[in-house]
TORZATI-634340 format. One record per residue: residue in one letter; x, y, z of N, C-alpha, C, O in turn. Coordinates in steps of 0.1 Angstrom, whole numbers, padded with zeros to 4 digits, always signed. Each point is the difference from the previous one (the first is absolute). Layout:
BEGIN
AXYZXYZXYZXYZ...
! end
This chain:
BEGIN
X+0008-0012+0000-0008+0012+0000+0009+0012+0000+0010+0002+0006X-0017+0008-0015+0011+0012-0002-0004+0009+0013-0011-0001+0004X+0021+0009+0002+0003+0013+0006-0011+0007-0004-0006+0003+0010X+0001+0001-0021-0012+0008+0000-0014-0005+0004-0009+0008+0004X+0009-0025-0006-0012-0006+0001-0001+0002+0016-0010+0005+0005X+0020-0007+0002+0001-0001+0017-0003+0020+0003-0010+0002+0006X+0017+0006-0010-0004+0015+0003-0016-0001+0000-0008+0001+0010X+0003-0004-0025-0014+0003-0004-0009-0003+0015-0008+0006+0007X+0016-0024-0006-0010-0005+0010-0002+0006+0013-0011+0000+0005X+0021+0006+0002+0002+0001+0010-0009+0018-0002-0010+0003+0006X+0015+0002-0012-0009+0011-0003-0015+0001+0002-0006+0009+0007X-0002-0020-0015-0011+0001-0001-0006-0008+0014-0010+0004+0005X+0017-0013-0001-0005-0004+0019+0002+0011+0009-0006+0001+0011X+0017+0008-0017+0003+0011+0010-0015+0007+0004-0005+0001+0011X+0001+0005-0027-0006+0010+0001-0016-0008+0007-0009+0005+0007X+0009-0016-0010-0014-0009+0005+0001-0001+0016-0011-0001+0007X+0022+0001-0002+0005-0004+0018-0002+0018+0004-0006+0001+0010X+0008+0007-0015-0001+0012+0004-0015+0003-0002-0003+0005+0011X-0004-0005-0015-0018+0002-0003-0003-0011+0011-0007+0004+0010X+0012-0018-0009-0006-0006+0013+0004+0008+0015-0009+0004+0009X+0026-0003-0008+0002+0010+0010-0007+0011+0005-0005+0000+0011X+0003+0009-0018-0009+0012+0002-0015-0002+0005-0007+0005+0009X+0005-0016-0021-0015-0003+0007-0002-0004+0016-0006+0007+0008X+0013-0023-0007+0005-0005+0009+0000+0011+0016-0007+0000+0011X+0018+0007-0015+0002+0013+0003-0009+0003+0012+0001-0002+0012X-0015+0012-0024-0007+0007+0009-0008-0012+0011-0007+0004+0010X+0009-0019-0013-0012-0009+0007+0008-0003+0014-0003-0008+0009X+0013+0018-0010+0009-0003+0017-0004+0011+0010+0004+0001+0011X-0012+0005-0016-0006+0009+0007+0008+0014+0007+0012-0002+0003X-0017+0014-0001+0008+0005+0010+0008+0009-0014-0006+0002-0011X+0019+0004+0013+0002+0011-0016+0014-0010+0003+0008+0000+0008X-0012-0008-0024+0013-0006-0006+0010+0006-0009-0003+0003-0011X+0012-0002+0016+0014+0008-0012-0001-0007-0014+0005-0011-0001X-0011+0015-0010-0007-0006-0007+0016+0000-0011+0000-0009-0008X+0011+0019+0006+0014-0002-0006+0006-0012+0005+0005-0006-0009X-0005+0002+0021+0003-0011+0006-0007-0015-0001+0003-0012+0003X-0013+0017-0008-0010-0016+0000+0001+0000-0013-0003-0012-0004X+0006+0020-0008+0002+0001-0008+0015-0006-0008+0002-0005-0011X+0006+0010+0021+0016-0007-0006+0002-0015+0007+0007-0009-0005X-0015+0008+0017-0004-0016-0001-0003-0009-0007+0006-0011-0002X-0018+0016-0005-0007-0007-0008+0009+0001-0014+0000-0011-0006X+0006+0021+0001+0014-0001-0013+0009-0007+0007+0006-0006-0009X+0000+0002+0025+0010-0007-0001-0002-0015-0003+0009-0007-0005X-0025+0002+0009-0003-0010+0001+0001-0006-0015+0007-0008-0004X-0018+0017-0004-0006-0001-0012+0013-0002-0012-0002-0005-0011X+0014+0012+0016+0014-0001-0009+0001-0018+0000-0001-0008-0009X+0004+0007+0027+0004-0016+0003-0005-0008-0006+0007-0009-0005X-0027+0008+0005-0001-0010-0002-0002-0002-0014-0004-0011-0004X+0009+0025-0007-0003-0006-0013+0014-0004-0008+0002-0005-0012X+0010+0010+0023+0010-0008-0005+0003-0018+0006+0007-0009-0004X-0014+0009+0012+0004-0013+0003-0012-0009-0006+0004-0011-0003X-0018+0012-0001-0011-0007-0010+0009+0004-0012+0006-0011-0003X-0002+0019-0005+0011-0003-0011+0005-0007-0001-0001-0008-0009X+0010+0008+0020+0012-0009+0003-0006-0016+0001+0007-0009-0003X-0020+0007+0008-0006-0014+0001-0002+0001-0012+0009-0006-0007X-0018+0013+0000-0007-0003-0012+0013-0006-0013+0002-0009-0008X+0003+0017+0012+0013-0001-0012+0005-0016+0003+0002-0008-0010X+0001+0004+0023+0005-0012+0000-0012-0011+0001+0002-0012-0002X-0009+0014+0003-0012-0013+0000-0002-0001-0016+0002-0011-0006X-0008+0023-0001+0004-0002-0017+0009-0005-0005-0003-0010-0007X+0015+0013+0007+0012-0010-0001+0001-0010+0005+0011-0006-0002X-0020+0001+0010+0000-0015+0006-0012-0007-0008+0001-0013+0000X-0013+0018-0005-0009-0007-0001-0011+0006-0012-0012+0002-0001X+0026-0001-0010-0005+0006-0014-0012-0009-0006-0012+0002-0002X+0023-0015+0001-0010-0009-0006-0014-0009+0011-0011-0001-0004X+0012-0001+0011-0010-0003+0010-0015+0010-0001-0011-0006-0002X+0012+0017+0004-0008+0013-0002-0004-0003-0017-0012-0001-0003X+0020-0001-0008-0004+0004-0008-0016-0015-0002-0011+0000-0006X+0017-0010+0015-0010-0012-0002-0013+0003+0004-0009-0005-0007X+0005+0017+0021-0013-0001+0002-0008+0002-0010+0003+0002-0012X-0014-0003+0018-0015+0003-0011+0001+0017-0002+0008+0009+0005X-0015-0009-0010-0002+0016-0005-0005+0006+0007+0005+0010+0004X-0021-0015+0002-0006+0003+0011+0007+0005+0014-0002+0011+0004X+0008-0019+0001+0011+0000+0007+0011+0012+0004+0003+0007+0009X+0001-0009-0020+0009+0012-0005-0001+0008+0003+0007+0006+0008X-0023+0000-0018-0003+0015+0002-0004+0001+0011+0000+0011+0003X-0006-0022+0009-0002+0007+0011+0010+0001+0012+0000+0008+0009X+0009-0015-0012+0014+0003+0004+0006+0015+0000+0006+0005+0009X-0009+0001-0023+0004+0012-0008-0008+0009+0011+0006+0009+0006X-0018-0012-0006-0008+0009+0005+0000+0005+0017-0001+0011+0006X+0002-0025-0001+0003-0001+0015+0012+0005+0005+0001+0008+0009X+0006-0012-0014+0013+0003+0004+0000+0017+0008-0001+0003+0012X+0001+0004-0019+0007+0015+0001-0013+0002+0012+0002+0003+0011X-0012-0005-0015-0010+0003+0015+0007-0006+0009+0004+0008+0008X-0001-0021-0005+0003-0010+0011+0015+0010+0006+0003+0000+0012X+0004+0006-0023+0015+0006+0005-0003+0014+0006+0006+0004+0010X-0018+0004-0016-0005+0013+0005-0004-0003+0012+0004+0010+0008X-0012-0022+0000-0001-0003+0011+0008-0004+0008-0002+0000+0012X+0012-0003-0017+0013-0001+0010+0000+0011+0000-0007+0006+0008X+0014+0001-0016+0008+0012+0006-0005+0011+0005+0005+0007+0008X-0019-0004-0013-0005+0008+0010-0001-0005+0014+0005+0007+0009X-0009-0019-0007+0002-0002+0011+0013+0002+0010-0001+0006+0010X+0011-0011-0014+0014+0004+0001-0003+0020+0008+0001+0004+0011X-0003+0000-0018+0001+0014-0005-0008+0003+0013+0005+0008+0008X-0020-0014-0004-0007+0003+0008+0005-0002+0012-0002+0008+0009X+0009-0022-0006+0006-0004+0013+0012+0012+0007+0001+0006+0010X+0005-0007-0026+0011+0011+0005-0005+0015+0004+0008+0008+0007X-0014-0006-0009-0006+0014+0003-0005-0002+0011+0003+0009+0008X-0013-0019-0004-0004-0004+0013+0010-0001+0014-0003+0004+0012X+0014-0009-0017+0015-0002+0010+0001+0008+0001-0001+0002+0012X+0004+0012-0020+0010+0014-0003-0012+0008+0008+0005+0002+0011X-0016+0002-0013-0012+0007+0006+0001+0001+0014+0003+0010+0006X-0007-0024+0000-0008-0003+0010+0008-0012+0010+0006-0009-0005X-0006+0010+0014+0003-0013+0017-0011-0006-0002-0006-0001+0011X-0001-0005-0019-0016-0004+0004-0002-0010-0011+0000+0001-0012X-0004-0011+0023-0005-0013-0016-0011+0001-0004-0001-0008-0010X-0010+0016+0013-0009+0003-0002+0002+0006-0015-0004-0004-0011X+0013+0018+0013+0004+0007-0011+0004-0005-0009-0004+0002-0012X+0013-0013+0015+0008-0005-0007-0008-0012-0011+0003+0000-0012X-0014-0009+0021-0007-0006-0014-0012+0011-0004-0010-0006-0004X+0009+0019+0004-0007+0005-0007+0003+0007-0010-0007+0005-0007X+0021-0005+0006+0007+0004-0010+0002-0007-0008-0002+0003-0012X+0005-0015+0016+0001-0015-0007-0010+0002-0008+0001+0001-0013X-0013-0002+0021-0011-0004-0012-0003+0007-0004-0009-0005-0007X+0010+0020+0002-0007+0010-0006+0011-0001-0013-0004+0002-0012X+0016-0004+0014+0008-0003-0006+0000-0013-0011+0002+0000-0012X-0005-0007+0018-0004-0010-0006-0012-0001-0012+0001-0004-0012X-0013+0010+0021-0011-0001-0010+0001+0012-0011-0006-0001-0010X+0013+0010+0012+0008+0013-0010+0006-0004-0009-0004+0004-0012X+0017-0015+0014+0006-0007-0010-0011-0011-0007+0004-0003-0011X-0016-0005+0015-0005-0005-0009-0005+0005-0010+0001-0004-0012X-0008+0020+0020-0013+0005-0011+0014+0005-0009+0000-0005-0011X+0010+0011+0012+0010+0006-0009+0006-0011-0010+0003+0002-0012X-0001-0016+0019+0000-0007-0011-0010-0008-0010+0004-0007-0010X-0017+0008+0014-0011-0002-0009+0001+0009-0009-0001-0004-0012X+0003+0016+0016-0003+0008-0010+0005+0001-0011-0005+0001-0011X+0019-0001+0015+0012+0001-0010+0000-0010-0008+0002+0003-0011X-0005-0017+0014-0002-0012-0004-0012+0001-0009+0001-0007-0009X-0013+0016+0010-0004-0001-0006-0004+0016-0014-0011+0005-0005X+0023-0002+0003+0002+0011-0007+0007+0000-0017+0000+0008-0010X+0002-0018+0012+0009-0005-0013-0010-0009-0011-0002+0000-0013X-0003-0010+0025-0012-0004-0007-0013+0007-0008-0007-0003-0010X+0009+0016+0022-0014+0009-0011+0008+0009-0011-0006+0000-0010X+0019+0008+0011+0007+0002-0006-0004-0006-0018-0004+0005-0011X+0009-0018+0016+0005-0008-0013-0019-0010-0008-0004-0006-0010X-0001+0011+0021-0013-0006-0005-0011+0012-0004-0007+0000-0010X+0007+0008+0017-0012+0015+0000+0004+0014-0010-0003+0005-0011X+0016-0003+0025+0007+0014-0008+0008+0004-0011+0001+0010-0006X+0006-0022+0005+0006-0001-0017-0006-0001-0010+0004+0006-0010X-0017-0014+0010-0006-0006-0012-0009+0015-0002+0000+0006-0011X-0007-0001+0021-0006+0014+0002+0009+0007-0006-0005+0005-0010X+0014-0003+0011+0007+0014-0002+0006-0001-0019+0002+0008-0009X-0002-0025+0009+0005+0000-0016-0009+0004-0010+0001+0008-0009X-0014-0018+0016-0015+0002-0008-0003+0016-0001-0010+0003-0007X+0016+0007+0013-0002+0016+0003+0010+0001-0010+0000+0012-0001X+0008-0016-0006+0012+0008-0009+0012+0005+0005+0008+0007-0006X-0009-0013+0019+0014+0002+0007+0012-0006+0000+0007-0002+0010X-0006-0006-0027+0011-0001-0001+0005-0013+0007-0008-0001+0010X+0020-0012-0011+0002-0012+0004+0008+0003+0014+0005+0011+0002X-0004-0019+0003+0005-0001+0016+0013-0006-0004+0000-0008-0009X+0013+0012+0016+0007-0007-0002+0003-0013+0014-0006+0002+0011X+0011-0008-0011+0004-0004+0015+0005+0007+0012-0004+0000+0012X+0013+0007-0020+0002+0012+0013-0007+0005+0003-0004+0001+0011X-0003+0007-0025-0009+0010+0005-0015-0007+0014-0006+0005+0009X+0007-0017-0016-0011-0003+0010+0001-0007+0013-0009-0004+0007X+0022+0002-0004+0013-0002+0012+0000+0016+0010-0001+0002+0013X+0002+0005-0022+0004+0012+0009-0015+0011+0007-0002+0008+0010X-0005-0012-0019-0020+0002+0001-0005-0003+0009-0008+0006+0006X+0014-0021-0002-0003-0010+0009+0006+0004+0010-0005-0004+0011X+0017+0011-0011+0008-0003+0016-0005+0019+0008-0002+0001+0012X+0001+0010-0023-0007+0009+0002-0013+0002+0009-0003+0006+0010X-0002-0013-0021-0015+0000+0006+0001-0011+0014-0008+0000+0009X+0017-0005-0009+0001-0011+0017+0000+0007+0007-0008+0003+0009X+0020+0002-0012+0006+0015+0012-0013+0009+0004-0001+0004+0011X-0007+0000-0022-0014+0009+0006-0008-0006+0006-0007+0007+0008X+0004-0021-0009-0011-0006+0005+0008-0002+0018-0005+0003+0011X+0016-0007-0014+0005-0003+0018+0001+0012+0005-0004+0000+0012X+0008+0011-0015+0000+0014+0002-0015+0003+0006+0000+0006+0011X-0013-0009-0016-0008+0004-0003-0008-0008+0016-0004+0005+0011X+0007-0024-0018-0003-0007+0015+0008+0003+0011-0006-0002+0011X+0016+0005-0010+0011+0006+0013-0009+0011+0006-0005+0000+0011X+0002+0011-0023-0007+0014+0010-0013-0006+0006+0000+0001+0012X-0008-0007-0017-0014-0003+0007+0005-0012+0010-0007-0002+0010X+0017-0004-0012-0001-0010+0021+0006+0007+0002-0004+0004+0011X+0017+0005-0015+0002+0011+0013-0009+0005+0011+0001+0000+0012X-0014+0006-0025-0010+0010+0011-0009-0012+0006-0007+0002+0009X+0007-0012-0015-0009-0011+0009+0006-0005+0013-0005-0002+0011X+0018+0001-0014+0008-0007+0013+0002+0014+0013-0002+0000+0012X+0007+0011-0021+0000+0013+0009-0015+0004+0008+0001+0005+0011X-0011-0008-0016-0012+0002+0005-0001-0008+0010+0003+0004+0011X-0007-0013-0013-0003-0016+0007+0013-0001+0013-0004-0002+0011X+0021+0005-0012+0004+0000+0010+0016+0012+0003+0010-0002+0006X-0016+0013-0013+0013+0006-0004-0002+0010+0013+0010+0005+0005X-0021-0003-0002-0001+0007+0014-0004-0006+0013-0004+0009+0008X+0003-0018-0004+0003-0009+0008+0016+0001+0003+0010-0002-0007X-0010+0006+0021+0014-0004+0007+0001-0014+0008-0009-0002+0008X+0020-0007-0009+0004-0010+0001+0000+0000+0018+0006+0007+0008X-0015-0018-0006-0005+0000+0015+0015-0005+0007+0003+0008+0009X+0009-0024-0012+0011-0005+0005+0009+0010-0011-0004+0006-0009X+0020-0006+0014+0008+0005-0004+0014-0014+0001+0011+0000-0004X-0018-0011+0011+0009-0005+0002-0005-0020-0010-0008+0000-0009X+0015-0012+0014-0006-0010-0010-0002-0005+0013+0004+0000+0012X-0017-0008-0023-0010-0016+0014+0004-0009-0003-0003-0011+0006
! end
């Protein structure tokens, strides 16, 4: 795996661990240093998308031909599962750590967990399902309109655009849901049970 492919990755978990962070964040209740829960969530989000690289790269090189045997079925839900199943790790990751860094309190600590967690599912549903409508709705729409052929890239970079607005978009609304719900709430232990 090239040096760029590992940058890209670690980049793009970065920026996904930092939207959980923040969110994460406000659900610790009390006024969270949000630069702080924020470079958590980038130190995390760097880590864990160089080391899923670093897996991915060596399990592919281990098991070219095996993979290429399943069914198709299979496959594509492999394809599809995957990156959700990895969004839920790492947000979660992302939420724990923010939970430790915040708060003395296990209380805090699995509420971070889980808001974190359920953050990284809906963020990887979504994403997961963006390429699909992409390549099935908004291309075929936009060609049938006279807009000209898509190239791969072009419809690579459409795709990763428009991700970035949609997570941008889902980050702002659990922000103000999690900030509502427990952003003003001060944390009753300061210490762990």
């Amino acid at each position: 795996m090239s040096l760029a492919v590992f940058y890209a990755s670690a980049l793009i978990w970065a920026f996904l661990c930092v939207l959980v962070a923040v969110v994460a964040g406000a659900a610790a209740g009390g006024r969270p240093r949000h630069w702080k829960t924020a470079l958590v969530g980038l130190l995390v989000g760097a880590a864990f998308g160089v080391v899923t690289g670093a897996l991915f790269s060596f399990v592919a090189a281990m098991t070219v031909f095996p993979i290429s045997l399943l069914p198709a079925l299979l496959l594509s839900l492999a394809i599809y599962f995957t990156p959700i199943a990895l969004s839920v790790a790492a947000a979660g990751l992302a939420g724990l750590a923010v939970g430790l860094l915040e708060r003395r309190s296990a209380a805090i600590v699995r509420r971070c967990l889980t808001v974190g967690v359920i953050f990284g599912l809906v963020l990887g549903i979504a994403n997961a399902a963006l390429a699909p409508v992409w390549m099935n709705a908004l291309i075929p729409a936009l060609e049938a309109a006279g807009i000209g052929r898509w190239s791969a890239q072009s419809i690579g970079a459409a795709t990763m655009a428009s991700g970035v607005m949609v997570d941008l978009a889902l980050a702002a609304v659990a922000f103000r849901f999690v900030r509502h719900r427990w952003g003003a709430a001060a944390p009753s232990t300061h210490h762990v049970h």
